[in-house]
DSSP file (Angstrom, degrees, kcal/mol; ACC not computed):
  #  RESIDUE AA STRUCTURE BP1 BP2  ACC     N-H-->O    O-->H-N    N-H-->O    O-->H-N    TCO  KAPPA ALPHA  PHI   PSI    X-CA   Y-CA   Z-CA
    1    1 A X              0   0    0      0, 0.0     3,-0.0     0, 0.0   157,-0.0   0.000 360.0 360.0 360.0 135.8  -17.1  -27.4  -29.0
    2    2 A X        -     0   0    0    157,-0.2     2,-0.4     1,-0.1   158,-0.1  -0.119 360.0 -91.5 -67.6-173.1  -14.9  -25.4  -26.5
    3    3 A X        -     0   0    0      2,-0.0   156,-2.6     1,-0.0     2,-0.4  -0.887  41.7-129.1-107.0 116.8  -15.2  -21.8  -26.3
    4    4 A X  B     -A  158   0A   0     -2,-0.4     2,-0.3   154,-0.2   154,-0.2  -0.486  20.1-166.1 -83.3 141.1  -13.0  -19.8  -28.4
    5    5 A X        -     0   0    0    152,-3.9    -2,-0.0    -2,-0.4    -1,-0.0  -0.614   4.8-159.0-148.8 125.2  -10.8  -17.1  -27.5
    6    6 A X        -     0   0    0     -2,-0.3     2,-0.4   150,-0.2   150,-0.2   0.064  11.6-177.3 -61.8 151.3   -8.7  -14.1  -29.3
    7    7 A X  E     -B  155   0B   0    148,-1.4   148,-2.0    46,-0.1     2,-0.4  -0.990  11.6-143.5-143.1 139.6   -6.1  -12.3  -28.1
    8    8 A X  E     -B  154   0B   0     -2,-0.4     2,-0.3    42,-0.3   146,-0.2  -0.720   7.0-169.3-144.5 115.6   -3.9   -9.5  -29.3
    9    9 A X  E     +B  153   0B   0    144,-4.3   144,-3.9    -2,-0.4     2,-0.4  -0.462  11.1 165.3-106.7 128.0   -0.6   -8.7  -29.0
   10   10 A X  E     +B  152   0B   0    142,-0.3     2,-0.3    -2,-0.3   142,-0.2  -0.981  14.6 158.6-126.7 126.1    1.5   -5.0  -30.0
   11   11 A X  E     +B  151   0B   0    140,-3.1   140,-2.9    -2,-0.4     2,-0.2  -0.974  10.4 179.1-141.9 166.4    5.2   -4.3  -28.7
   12   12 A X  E     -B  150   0B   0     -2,-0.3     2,-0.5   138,-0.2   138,-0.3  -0.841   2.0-176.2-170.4 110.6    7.8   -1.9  -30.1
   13   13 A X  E     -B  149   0B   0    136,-1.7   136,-0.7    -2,-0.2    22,-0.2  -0.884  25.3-107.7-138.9 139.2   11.2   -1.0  -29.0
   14   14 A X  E     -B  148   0B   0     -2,-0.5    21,-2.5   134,-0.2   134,-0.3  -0.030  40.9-105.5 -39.9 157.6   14.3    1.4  -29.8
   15   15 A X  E     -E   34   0C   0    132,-2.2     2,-0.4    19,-0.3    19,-0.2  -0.343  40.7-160.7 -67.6 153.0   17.5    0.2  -31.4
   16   16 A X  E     -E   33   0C   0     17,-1.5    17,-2.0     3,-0.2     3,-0.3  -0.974  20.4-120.2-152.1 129.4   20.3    0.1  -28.4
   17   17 A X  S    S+     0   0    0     -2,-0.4    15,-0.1    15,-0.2     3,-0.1  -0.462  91.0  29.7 -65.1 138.3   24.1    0.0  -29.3
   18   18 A X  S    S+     0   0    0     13,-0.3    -1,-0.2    -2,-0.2     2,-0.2   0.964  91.2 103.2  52.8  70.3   25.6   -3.2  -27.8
   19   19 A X        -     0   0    0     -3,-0.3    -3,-0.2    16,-0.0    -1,-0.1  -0.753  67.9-112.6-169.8 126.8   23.3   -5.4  -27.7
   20   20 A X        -     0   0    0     -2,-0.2    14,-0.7    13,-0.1     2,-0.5  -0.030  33.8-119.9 -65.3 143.9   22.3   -8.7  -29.7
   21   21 A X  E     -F   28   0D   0      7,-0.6     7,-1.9     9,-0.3     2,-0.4  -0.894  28.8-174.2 -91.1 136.6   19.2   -8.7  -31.7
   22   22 A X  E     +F   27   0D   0     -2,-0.5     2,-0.2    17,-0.3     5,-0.2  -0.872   7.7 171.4-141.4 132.8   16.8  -11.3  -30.6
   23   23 A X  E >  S-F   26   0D   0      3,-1.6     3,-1.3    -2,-0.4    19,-0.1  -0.833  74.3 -17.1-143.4 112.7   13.6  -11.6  -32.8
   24   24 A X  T 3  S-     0   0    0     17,-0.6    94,-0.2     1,-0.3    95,-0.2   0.937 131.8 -44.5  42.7  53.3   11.2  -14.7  -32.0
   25   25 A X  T 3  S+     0   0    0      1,-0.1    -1,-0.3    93,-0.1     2,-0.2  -0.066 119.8 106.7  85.8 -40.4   14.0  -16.8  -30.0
   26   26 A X  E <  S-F   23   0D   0     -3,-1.3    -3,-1.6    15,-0.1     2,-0.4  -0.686  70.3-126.2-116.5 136.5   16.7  -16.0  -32.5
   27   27 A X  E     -F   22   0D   0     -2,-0.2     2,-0.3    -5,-0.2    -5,-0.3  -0.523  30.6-156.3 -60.3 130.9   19.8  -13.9  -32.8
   28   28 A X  E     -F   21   0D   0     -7,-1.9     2,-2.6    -2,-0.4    -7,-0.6  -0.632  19.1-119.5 -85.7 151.7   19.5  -12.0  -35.8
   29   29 A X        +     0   0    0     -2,-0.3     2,-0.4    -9,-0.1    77,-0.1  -0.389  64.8 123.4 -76.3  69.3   22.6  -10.6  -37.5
   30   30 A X        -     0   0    0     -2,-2.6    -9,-0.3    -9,-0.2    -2,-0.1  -0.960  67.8-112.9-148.3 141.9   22.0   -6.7  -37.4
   31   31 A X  S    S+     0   0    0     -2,-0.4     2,-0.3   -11,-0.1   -13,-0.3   0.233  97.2  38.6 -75.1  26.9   24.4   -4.1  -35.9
   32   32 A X        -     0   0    0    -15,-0.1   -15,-0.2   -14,-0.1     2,-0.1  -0.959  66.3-155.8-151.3 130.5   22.2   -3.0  -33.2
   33   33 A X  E     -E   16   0C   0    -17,-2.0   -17,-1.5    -2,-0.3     2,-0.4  -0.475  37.4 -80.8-113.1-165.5   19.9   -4.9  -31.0
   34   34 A X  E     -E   15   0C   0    -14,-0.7     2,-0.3   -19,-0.2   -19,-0.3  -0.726  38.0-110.2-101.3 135.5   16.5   -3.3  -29.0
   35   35 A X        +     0   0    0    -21,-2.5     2,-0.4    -2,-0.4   -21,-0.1  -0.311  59.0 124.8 -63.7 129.1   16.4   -1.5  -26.0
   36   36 A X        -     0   0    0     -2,-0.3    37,-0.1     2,-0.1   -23,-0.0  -0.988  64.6-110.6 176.7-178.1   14.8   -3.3  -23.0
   37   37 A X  S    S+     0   0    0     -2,-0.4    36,-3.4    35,-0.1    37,-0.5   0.770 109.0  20.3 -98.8 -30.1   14.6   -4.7  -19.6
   38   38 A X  S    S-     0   0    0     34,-0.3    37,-0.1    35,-0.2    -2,-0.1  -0.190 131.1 -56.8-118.1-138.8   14.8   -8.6  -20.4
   39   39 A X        -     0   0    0     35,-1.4   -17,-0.3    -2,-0.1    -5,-0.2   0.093  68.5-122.4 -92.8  35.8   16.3   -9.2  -23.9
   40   40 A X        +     0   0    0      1,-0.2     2,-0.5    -7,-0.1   -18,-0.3   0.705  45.2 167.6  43.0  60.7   13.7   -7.0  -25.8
   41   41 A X     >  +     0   0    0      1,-0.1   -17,-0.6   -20,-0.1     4,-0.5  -0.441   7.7 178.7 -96.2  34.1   12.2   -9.7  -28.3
   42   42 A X  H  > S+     0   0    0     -2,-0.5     4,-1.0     1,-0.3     5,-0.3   0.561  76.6  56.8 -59.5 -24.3    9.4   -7.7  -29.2
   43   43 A X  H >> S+     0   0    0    -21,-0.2     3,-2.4     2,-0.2     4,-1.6   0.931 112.5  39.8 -17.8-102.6    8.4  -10.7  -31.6
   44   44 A X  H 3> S+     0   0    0     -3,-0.3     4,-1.2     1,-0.3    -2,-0.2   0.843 114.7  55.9 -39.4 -69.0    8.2  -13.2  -28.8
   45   45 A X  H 3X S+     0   0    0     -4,-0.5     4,-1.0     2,-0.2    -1,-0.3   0.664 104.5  55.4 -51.5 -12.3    6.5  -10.2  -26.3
   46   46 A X  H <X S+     0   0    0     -3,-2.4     4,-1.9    -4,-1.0     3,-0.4   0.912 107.3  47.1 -69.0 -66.8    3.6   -9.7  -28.8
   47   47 A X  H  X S+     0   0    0     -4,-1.6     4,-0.8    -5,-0.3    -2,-0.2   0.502 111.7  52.2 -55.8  -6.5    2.8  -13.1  -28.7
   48   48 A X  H  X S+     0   0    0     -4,-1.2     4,-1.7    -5,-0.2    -2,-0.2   0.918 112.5  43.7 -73.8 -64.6    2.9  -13.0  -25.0
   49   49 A X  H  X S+     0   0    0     -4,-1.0     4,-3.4    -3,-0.4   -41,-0.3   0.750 109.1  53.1 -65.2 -63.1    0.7  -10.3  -24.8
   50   50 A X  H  X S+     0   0    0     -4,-1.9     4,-3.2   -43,-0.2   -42,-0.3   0.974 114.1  47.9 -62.4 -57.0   -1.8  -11.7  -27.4
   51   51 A X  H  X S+     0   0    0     -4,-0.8     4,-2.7     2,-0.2    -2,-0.2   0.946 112.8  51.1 -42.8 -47.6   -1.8  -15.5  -25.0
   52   52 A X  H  <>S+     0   0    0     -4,-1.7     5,-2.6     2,-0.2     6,-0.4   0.981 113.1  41.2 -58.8 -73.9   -2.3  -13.3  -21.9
   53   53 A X  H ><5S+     0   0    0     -4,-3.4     3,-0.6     3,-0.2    -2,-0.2   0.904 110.8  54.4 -42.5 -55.7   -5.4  -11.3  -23.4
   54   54 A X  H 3<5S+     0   0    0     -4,-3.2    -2,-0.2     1,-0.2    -1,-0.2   0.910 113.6  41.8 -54.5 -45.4   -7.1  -14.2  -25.1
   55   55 A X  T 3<5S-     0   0    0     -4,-2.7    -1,-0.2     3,-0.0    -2,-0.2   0.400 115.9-120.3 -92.0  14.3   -7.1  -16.2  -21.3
   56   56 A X  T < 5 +     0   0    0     -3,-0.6    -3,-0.2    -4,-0.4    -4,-0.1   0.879  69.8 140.8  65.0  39.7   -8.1  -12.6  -19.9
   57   57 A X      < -     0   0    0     -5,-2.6     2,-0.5     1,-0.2    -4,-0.2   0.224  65.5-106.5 -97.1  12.1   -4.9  -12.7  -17.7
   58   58 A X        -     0   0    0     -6,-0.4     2,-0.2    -9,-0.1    -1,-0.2  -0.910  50.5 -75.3 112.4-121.5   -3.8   -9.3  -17.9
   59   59 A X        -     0   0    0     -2,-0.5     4,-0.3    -7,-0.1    -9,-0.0  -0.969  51.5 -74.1-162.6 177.1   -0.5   -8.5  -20.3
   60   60 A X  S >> S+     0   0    0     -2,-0.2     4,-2.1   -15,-0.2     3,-1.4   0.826 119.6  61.0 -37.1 -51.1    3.0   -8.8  -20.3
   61   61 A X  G >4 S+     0   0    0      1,-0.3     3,-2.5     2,-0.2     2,-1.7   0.901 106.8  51.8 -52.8 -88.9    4.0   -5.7  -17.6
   62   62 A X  G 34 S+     0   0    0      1,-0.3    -1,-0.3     2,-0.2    -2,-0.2   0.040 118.2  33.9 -75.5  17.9    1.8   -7.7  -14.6
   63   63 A X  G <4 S+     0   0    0     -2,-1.7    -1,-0.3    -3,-1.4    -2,-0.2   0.429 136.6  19.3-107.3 -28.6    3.7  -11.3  -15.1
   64   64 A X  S << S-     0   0    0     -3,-2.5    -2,-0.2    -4,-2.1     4,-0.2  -0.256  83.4-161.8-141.5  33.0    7.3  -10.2  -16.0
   65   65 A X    >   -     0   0    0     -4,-0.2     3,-2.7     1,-0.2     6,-0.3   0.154  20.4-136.9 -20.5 103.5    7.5   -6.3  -14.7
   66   66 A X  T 3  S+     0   0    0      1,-0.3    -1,-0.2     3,-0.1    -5,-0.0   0.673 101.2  58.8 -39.8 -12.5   10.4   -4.8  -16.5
   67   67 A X  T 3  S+     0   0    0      1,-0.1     2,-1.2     5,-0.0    -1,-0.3   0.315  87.6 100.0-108.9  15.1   11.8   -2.8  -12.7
   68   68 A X  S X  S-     0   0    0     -3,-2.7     3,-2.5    -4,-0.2     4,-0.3  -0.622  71.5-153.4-112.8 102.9   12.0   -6.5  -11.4
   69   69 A X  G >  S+     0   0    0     -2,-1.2     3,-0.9     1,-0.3    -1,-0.1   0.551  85.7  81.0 -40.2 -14.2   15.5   -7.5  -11.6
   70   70 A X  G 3  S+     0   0    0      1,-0.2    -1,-0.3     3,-0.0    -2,-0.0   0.910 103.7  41.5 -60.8 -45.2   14.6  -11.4  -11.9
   71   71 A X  G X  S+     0   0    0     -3,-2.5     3,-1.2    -6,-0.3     2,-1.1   0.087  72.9 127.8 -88.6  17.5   14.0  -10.3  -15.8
   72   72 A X  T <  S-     0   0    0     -3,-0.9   -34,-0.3    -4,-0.3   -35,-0.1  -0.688  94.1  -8.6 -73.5 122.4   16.6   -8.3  -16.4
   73   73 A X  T 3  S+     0   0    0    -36,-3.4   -35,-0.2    -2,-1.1    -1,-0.2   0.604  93.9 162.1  61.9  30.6   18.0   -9.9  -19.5
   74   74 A X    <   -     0   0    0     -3,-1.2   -35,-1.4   -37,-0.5     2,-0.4  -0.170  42.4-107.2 -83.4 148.1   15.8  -12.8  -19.3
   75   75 A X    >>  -     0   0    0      1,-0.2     3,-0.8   -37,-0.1     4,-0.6  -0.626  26.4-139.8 -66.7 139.6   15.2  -15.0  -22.5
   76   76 A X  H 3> S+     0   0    0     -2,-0.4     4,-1.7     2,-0.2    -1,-0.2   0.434  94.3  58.6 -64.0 -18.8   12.0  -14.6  -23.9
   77   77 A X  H 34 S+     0   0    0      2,-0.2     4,-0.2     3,-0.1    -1,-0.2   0.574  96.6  57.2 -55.9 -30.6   11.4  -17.4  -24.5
   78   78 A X  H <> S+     0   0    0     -3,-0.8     4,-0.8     2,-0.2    -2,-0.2   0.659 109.8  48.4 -53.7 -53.3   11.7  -18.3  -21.7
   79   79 A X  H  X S+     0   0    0     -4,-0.6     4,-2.2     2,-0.3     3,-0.2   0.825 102.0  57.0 -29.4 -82.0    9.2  -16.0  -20.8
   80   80 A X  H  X S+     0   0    0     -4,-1.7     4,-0.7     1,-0.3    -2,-0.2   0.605 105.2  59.8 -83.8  -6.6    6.8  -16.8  -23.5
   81   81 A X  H >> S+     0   0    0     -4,-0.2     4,-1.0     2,-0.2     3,-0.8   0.923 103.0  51.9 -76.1 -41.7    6.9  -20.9  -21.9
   82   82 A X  H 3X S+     0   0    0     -4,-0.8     4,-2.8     1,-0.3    -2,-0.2   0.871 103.5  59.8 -72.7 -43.7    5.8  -19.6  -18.6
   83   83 A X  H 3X S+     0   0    0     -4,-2.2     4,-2.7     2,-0.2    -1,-0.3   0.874 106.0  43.7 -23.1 -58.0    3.1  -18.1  -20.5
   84   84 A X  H XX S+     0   0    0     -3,-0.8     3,-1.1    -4,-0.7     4,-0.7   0.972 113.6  48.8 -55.8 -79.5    1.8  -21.2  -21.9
   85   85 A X  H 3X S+     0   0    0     -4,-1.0     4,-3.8     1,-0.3    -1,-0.2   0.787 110.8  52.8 -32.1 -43.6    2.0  -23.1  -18.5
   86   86 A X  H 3X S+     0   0    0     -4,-2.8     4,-0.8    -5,-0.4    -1,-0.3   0.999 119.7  37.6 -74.8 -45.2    0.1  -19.8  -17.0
   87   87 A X  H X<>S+     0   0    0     -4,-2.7     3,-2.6    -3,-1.1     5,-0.6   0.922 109.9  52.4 -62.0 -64.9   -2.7  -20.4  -20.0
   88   88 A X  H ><5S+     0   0    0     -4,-0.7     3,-6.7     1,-0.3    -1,-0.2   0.927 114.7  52.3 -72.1 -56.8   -2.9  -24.2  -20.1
   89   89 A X  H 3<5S+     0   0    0     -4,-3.8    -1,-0.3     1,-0.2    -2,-0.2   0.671 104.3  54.5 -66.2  12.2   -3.5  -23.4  -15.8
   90   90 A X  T <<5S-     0   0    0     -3,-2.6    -1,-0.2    -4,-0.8    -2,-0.2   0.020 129.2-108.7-112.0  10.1   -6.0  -21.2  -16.7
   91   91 A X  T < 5S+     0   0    0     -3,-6.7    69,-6.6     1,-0.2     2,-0.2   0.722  82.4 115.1  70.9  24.1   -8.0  -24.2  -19.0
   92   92 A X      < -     0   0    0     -5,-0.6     2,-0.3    67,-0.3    -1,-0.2  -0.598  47.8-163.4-119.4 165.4   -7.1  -22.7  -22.6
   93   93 A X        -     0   0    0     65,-0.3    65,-1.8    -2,-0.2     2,-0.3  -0.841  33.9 -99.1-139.9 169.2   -4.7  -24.7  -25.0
   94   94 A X  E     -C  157   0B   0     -2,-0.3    63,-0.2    63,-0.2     3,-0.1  -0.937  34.2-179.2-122.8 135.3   -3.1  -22.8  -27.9
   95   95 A X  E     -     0   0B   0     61,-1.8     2,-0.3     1,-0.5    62,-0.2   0.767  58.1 -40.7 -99.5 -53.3   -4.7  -23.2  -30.9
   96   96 A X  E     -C  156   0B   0     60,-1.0    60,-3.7    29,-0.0    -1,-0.5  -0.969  40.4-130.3-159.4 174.6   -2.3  -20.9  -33.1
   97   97 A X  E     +Cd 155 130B   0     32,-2.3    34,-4.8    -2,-0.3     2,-0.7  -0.981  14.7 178.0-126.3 132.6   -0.4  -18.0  -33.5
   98   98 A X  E     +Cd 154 131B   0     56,-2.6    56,-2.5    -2,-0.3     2,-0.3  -0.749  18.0 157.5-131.3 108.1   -0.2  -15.5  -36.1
   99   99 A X  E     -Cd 153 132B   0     32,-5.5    34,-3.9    -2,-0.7     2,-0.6  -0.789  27.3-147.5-131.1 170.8    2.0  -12.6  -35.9
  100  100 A X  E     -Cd 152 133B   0     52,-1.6    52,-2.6    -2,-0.3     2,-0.4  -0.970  13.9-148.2-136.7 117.2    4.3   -9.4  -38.2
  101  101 A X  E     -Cd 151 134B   0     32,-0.6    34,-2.2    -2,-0.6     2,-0.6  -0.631  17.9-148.1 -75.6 137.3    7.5   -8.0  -37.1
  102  102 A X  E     +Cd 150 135B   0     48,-2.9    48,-1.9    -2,-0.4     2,-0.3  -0.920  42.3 136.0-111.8 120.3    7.1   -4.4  -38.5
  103  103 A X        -     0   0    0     32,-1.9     3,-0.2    -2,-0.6    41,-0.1  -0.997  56.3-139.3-177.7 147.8   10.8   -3.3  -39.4
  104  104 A X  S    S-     0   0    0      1,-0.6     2,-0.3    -2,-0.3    -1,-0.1   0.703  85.4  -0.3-102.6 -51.0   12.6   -1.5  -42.5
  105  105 A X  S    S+     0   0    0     38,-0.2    -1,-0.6     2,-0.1     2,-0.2  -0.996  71.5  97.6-159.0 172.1   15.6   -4.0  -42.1
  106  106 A X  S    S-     0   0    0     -2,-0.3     2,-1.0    -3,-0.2   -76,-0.1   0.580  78.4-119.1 -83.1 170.5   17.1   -6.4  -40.9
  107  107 A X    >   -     0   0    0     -2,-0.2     3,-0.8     1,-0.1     4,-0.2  -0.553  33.8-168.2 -81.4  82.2   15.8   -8.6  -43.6
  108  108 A X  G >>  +     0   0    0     -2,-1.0     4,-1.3     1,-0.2     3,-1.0   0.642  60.7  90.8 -56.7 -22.4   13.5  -11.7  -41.5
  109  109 A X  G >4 S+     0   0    0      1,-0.3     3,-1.0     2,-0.2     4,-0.3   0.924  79.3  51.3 -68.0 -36.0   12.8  -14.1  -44.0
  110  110 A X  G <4 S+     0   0    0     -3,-0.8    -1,-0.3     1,-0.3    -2,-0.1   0.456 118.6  41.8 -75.0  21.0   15.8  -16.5  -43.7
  111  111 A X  G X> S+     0   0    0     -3,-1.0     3,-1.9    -4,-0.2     4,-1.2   0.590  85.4  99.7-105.4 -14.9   15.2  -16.7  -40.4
  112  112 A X  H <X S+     0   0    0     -4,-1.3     4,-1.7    -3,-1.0     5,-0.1   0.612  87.8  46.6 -33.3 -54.3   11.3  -16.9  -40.5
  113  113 A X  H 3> S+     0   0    0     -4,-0.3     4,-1.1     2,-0.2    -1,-0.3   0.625 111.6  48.7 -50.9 -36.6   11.4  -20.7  -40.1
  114  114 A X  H <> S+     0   0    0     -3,-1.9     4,-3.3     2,-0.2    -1,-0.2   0.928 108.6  55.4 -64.9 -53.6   13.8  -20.7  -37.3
  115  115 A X  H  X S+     0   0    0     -4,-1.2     4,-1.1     1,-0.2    -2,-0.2   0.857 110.7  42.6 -61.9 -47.1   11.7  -18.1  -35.7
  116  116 A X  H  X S+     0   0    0     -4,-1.7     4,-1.3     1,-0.2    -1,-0.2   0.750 111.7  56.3 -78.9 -22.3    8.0  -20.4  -35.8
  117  117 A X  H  X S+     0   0    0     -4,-1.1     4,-2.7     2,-0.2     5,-0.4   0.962 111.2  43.6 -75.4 -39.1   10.0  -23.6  -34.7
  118  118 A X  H >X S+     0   0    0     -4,-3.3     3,-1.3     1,-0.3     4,-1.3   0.767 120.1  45.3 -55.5 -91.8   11.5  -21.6  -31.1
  119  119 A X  H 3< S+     0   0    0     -4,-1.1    -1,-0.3     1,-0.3     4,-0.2   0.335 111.0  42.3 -78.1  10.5    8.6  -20.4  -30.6
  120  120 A X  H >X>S+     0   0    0     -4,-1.3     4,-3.6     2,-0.2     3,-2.4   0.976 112.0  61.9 -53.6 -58.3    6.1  -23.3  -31.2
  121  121 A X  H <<5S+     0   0    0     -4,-2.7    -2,-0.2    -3,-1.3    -3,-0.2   0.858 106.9  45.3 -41.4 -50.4    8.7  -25.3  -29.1
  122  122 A X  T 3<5S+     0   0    0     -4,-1.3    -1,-0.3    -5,-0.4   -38,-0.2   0.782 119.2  37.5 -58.4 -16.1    8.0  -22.9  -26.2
  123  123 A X  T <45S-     0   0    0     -3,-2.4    -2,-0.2    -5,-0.3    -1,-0.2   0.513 115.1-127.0-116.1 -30.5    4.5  -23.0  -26.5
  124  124 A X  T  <5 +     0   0    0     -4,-3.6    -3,-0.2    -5,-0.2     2,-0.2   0.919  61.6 124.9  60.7  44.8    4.8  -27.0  -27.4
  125  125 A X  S   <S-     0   0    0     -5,-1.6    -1,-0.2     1,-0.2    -2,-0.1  -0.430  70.2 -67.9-109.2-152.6    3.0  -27.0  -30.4
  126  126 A X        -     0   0    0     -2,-0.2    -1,-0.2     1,-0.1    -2,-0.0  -0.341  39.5-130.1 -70.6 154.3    3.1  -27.9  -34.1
  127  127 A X  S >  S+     0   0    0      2,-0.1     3,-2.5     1,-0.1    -1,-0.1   0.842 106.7  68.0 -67.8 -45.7    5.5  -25.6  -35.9
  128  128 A X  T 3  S+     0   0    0      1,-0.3    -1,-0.1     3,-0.0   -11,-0.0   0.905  90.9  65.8 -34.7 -51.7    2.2  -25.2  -38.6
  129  129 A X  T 3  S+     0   0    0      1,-0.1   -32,-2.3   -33,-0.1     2,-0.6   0.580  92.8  63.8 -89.2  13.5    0.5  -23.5  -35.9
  130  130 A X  E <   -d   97   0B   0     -3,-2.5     2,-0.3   -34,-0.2   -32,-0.2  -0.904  60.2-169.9-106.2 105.4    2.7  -20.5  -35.7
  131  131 A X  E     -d   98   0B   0    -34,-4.8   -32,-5.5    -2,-0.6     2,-0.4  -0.813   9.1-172.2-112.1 153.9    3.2  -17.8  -38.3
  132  132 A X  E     +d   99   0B   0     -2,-0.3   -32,-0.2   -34,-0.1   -16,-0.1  -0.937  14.6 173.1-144.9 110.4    5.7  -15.1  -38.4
  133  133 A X  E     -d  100   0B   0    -34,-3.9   -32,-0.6    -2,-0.4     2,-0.2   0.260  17.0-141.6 -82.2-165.3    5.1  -12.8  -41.1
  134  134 A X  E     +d  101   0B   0    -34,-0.1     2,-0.3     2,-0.0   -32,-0.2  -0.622  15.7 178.1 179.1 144.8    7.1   -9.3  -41.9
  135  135 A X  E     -d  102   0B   0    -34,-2.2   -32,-1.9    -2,-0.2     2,-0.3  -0.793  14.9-150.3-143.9 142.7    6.1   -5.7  -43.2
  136  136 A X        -     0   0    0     -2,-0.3   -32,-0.1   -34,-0.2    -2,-0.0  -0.911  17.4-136.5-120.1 161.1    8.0   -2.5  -43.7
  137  137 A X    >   -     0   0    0     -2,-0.3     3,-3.7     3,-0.1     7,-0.1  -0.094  41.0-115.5-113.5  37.1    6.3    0.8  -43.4
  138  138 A X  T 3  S-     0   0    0      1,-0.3     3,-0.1     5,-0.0   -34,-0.0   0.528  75.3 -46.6  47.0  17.8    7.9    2.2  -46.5
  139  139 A X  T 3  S+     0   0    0      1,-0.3    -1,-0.3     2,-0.0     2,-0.3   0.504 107.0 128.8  99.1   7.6   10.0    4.9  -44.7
  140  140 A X    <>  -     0   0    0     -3,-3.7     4,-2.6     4,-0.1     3,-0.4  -0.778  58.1 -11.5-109.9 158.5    7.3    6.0  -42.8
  141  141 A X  H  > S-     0   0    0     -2,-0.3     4,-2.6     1,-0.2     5,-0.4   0.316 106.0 -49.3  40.8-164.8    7.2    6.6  -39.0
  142  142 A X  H  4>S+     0   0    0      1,-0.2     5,-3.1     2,-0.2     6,-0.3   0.711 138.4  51.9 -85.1   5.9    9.8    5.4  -36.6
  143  143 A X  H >45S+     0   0    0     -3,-0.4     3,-1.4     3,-0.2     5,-0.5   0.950 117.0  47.3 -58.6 -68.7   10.0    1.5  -38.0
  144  144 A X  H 3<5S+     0   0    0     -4,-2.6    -3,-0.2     1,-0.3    -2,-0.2   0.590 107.2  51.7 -76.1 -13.9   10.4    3.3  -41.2
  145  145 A X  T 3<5S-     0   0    0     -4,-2.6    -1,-0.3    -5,-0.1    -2,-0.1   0.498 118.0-107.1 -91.5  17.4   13.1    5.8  -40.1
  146  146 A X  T < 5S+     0   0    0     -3,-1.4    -3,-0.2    -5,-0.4    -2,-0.2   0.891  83.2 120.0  94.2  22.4   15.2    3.1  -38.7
  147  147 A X  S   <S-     0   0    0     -5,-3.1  -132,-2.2    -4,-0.3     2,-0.2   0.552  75.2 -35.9-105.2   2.5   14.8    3.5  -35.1
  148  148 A X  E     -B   14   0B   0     -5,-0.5     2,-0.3    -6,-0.3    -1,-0.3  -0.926  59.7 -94.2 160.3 172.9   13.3    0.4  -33.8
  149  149 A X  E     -B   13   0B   0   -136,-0.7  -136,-1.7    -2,-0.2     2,-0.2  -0.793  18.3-159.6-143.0 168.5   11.0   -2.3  -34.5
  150  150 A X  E     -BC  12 102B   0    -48,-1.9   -48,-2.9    -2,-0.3     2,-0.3  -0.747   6.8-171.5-157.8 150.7    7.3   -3.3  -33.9
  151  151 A X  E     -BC  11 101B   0   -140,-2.9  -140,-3.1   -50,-0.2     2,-0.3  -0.918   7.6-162.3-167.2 148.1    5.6   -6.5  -33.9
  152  152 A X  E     +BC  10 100B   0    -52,-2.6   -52,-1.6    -2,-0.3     2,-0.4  -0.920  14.0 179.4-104.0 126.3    1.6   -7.7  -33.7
  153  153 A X  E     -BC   9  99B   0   -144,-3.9  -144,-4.3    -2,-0.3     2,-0.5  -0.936  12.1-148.5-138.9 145.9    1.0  -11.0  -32.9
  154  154 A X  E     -BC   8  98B   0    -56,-2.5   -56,-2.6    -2,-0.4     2,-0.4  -0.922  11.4-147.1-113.6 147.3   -2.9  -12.8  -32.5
  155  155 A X  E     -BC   7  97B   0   -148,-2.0  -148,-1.4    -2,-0.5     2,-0.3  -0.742  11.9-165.1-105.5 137.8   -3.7  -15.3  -30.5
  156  156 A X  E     + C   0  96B   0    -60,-3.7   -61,-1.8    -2,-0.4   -60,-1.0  -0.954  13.6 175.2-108.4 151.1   -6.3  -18.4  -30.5
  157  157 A X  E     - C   0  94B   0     -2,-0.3  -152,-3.9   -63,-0.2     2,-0.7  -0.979  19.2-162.2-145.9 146.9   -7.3  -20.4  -27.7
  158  158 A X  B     -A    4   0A   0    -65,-1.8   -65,-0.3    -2,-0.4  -154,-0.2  -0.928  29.9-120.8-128.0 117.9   -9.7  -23.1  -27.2
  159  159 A X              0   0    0   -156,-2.6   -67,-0.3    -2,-0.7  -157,-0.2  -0.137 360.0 360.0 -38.2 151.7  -11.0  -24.0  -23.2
  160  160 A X              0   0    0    -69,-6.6   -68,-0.1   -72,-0.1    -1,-0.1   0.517 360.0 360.0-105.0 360.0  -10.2  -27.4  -22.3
């Protein structure tokens, strides 16, 4: 048996006028999108985050640095394949992913599905092995007053 290893992923970023919302690869329909240096996916950067930690390669900041103009508005997706590619050279496969956007609205299930095929497809695994869950925080803190949105994601990884 290889040697497993966990990983765990947190981002969170303000709502920004004029700008699309991107959540796990997909525009979402909402009249605001998130402030950030690439296209602010905080889905997709949780799960980044979580891959990164699990092969003990640092985190998101020290691969993709937000002040480095190569990612300014960069897909995340994009992003979160170069991720893989940096794990798989670092002798891990991805085993799954399980993450929650934390968010008062927009509303994520009819996109949910959309959201585990991108990013499997990036990661170039089964759609099965990704889940993308979603929570509100009832009105509370700054998810709940409407100011921006949060996402967790964990990672598994098995050496090869």
């Amino acid at each position: 048996m290889s040697p497993a290893r966990v990983g765990i992923g947190v981002d969170a970023h303000p709502f920004a006028e004029g700008r699309p919302l991107v959540l796990g690869g997909v525009v979402v329909p909402h009249e605001q999108g998130l402030a950030g240096h690439s296209d602010a996916d905080v889905l997709v950067h949780a799960v980044i985050d979580a891959l990164l930690g699990a092969a003990g390669l640092g985190d998101i900041g020290s691969h993709f640095p937000a002040g480095d103009e190569r990612y300014r508005d960069a897909d995340s997706l994009g992003l979160l394949a170069e991720t893989a590619r940096l794990v798989a050279r670092a002798g891990f496969r991805v085993e799954n992913v399980d993450s929650v956007v934390v968010a008062e609205r927009p509303a994520i299930a009819p996109l949910r599905e959309r959201m585990r095929e991108r990013m499997a497809a990036a990661l170039g695994i089964e759609d099965g092995r990704v889940s993308v869950k979603a929570t509100t925080t009832d009105g509370m803190g700054f998810t709940g007053r409407g100011e921006g949105i949060a996402a967790t994601a964990v990672a598994l990884l098995f050496g090869d």
